[in-house]
C-alpha positions as a Markdown table, in Angstrom:
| # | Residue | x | y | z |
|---|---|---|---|---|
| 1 | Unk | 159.2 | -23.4 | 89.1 |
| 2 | Unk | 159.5 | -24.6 | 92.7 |
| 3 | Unk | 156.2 | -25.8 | 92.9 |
| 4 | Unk | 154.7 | -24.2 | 96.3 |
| 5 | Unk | 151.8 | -22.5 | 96.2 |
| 6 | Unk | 151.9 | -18.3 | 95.8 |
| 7 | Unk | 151.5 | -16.4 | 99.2 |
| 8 | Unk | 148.0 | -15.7 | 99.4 |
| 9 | Unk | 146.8 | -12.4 | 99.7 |
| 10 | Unk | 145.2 | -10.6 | 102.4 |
| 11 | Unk | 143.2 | -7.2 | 102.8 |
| 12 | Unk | 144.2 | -5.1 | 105.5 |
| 13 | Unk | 141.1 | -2.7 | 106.6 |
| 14 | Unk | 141.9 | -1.0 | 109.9 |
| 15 | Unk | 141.9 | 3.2 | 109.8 |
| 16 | Unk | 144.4 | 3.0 | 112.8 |
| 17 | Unk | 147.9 | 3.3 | 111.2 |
| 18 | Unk | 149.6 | 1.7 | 113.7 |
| 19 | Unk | 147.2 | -1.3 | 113.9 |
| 20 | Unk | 147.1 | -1.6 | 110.0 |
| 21 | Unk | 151.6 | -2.1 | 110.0 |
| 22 | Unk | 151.4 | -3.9 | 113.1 |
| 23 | Unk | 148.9 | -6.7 | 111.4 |
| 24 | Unk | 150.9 | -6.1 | 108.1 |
| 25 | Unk | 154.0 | -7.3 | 109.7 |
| 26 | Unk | 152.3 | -10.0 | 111.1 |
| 27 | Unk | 150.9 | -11.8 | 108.3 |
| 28 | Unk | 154.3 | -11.0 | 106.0 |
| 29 | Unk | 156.6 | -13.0 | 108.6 |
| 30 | Unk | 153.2 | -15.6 | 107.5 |
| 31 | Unk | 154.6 | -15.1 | 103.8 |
| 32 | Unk | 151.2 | -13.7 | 103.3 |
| 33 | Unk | 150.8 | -10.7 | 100.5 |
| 34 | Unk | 149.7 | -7.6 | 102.0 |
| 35 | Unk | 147.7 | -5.0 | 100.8 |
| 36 | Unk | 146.3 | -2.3 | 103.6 |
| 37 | Unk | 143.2 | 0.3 | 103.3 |
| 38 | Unk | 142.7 | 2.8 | 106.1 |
| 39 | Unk | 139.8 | 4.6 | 104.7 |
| 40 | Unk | 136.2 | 3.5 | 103.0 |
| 41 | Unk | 137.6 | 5.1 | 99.2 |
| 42 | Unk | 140.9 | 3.2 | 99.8 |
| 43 | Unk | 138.8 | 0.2 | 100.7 |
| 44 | Unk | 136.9 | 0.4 | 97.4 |
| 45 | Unk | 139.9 | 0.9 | 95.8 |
| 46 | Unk | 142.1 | -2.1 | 96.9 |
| 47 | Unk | 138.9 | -4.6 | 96.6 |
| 48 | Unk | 138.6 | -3.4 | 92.6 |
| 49 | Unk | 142.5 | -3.8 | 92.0 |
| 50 | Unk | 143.7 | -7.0 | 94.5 |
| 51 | Unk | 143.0 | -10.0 | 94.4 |
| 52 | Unk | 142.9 | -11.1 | 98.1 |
| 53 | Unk | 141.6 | -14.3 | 100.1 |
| 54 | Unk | 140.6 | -12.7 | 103.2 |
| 55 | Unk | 139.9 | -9.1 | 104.5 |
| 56 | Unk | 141.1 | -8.4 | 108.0 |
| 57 | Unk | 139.5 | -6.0 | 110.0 |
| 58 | Unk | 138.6 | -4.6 | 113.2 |
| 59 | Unk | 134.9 | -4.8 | 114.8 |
| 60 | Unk | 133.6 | -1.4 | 114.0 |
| 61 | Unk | 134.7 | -1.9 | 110.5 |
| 62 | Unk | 132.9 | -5.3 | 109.7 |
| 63 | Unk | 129.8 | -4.0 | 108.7 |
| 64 | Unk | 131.6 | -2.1 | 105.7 |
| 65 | Unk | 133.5 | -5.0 | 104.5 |
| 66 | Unk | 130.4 | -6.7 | 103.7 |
| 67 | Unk | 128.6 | -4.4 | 102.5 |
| 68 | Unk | 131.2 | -3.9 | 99.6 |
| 69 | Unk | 132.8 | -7.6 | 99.4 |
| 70 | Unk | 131.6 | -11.4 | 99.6 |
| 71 | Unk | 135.0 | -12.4 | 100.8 |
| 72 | Unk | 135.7 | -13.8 | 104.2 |
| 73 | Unk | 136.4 | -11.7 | 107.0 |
| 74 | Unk | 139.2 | -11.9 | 110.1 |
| 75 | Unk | 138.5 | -9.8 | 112.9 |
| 76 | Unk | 141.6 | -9.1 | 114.4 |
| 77 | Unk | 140.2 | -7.8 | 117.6 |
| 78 | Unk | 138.9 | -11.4 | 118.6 |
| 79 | Unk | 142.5 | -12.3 | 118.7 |
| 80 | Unk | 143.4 | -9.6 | 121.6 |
| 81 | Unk | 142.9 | -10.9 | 125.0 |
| 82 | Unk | 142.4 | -9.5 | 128.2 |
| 83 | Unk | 146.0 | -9.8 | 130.8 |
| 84 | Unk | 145.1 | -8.7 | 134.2 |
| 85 | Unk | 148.1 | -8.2 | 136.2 |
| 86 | Unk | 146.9 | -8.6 | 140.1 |
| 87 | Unk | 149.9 | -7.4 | 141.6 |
| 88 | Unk | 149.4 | -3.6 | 139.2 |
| 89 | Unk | 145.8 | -3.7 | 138.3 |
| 90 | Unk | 147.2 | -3.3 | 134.8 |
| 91 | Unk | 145.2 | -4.3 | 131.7 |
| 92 | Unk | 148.1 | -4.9 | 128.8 |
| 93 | Unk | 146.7 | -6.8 | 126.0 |
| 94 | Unk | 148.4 | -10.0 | 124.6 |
| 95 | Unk | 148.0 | -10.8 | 120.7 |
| 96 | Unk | 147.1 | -14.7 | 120.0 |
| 97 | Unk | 149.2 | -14.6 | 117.0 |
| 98 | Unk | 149.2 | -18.1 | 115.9 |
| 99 | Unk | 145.3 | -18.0 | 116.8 |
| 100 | Unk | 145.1 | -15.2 | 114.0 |
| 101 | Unk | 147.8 | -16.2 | 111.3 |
| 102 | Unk | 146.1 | -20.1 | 111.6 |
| 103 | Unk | 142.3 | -18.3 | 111.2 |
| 104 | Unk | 144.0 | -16.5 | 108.2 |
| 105 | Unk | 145.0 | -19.1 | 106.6 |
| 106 | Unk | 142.5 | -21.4 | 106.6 |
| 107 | Unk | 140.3 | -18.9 | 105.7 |
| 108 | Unk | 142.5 | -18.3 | 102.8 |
| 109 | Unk | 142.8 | -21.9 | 102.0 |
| 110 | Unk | 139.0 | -22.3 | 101.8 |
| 111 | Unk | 138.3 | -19.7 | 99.7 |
């Protein structure tokens, strides 16, 4: 026994397939244990079966956590941000990742 901690687990709830591995990779290189949903059944199914932490999500999905769990929530899309590029008038987005996995885990922590 090495005496750390197990990873905690985290719920992944975001329909977009991309988004869900993209935050699934994310919290793994964390050490986190991942567990993703992409559709309300799924949802239902996963929060019946894993024990998870925290639930991470995206805004329009929020409402449907709650309604179905107590746990704490992470909403991922707080952690995009705006990057204008003046000389392009381009919008890319830039991911706070340390932001996000530090939110995670405390929330994990806590609970």
């Amino acid at each position: 026994m090495t005496g750390k901690n197990p990873a905690p687990h985290v719920l992944v709830y975001i329909p977009d397939q991309r988004g869900s591995h993209l935050a699934g990779e994310v919290l793994r290189s964390r050490g986190f244990g991942v567990r993703s949903a992409g559709t309300l059944p799924e949802l239902k199914h996963a929060l019946e079966g894993f024990l998870c932490k925290v639930i991470v999500t995206i805004t329009s999905k929020i409402g449907e956590v709650r309604i179905l769990s107590n746990l704490p929530v992470v909403n991922i899309q707080a952690f995009v941000l705006p990057n204008i590029d003046a000389a392009s008038s381009e919008r890319p987005a830039l991911f706070d990742r340390a932001a996000f996995l530090e939110r995670v885990q405390t929330l994990a922590e806590s609970h």
